[in-house]
C-alpha positions as CSV (number, residue, x, y, z in Angstrom):
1,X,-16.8,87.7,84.7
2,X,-15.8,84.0,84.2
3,X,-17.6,81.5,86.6
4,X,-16.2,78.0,86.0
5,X,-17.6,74.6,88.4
6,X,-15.7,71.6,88.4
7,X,-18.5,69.6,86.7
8,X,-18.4,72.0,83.6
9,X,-17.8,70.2,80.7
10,X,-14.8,72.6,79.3
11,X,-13.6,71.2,82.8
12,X,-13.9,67.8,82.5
13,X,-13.1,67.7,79.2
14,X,-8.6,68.5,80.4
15,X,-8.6,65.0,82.6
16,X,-5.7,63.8,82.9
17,X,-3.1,61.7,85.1
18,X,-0.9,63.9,87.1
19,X,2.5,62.6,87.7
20,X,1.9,59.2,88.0
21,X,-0.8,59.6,90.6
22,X,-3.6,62.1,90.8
23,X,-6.5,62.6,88.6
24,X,-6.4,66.2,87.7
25,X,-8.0,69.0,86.0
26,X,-7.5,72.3,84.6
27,X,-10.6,74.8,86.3
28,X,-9.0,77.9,85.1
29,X,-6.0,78.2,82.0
30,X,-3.9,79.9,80.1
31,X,-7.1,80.3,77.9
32,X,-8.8,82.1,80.4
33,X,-6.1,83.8,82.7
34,X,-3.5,86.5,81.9
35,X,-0.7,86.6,85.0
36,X,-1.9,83.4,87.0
37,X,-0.5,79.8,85.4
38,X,-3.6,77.8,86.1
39,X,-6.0,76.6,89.1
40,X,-6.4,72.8,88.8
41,X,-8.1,70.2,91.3
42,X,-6.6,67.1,91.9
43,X,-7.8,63.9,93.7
44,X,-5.2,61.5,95.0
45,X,-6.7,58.2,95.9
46,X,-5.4,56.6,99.5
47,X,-1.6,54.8,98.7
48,X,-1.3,56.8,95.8
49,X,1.4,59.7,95.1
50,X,1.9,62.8,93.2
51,X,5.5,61.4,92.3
52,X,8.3,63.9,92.7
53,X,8.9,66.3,89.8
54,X,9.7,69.9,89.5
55,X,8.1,72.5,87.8
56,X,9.2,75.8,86.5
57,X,7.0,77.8,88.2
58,X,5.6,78.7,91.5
59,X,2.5,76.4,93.1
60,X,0.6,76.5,96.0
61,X,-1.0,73.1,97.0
62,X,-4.1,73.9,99.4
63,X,-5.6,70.6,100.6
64,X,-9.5,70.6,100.6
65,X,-9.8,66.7,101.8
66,X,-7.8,64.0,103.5
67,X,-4.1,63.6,104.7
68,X,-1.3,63.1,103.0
69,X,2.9,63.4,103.5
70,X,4.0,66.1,101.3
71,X,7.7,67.0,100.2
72,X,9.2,70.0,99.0
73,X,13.1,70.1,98.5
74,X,14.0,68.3,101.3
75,X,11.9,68.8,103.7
76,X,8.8,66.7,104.3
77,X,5.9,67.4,106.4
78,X,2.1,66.1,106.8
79,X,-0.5,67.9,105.5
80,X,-4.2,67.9,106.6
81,X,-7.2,69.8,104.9
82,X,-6.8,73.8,105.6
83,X,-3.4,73.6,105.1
84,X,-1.4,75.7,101.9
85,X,1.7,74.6,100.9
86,X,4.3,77.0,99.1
87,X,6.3,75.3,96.3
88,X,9.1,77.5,95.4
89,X,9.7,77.3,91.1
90,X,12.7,74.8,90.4
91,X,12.2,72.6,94.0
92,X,11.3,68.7,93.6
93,X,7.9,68.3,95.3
94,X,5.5,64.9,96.2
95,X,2.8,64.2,97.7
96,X,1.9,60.4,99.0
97,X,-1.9,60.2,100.2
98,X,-1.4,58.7,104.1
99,X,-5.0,58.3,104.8
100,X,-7.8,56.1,104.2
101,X,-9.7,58.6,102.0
102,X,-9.2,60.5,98.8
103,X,-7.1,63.1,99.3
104,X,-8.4,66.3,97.3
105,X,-6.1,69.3,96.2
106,X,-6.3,72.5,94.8
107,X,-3.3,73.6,92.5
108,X,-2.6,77.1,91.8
109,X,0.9,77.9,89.5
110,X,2.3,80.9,88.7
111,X,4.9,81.0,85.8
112,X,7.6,83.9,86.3
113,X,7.1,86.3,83.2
């Protein structure tokens, strides 16, 4: 069993800026996971964005915290906490934080091998 907390220091330690906008970080990795990509957190502060890129693989953004204006393809929608959102591998996605708190995602990728 693997149990990994988002304060754990192997955590922390993969920081980084996420396409121009978030703060992210690698909870689970390639180091520790065999068929899934990774499961990252992310924290998008209010005005900020995730800017549009595309990614080779398959994600699911499932927002813990605040509001924000997601797009996938082209289709854009709002997204609220509870809600999972399905990013198909090769589609340009965003999202732009709308509300007045930090908006808090988890980000979970799947590579197609």
């Amino acid at each position: 069993m693997l149990v990994r907390n988002i304060s754990d220091k192997e955590v922390l330690d993969t920081t980084y800026l996420a396409h121009g906008g978030a703060i992210a970080q690698m909870i689970l990795d390639r180091r520790n996971l065999k068929e899934i990509g990774f499961l990252a957190i992310a924290r998008l502060d209010p005005g900020k964005e995730i800017e549009a890129h595309v990614d080779p693989m398959e994600e699911i953004y499932f927002i813990l915290h605040g509001t924000g204006e997601m797009a996938v393809g082209d289709e854009t929608r709002p997204v609220k906490p509870g809600d999972a959102i399905w990013i198909p591998a090769g589609d340009s996605h965003a999202l732009l934080n709308t509300g007045e708190e930090q908006c808090v995602v988890l980000v979970v990728a799947s590579p197609a091998w």
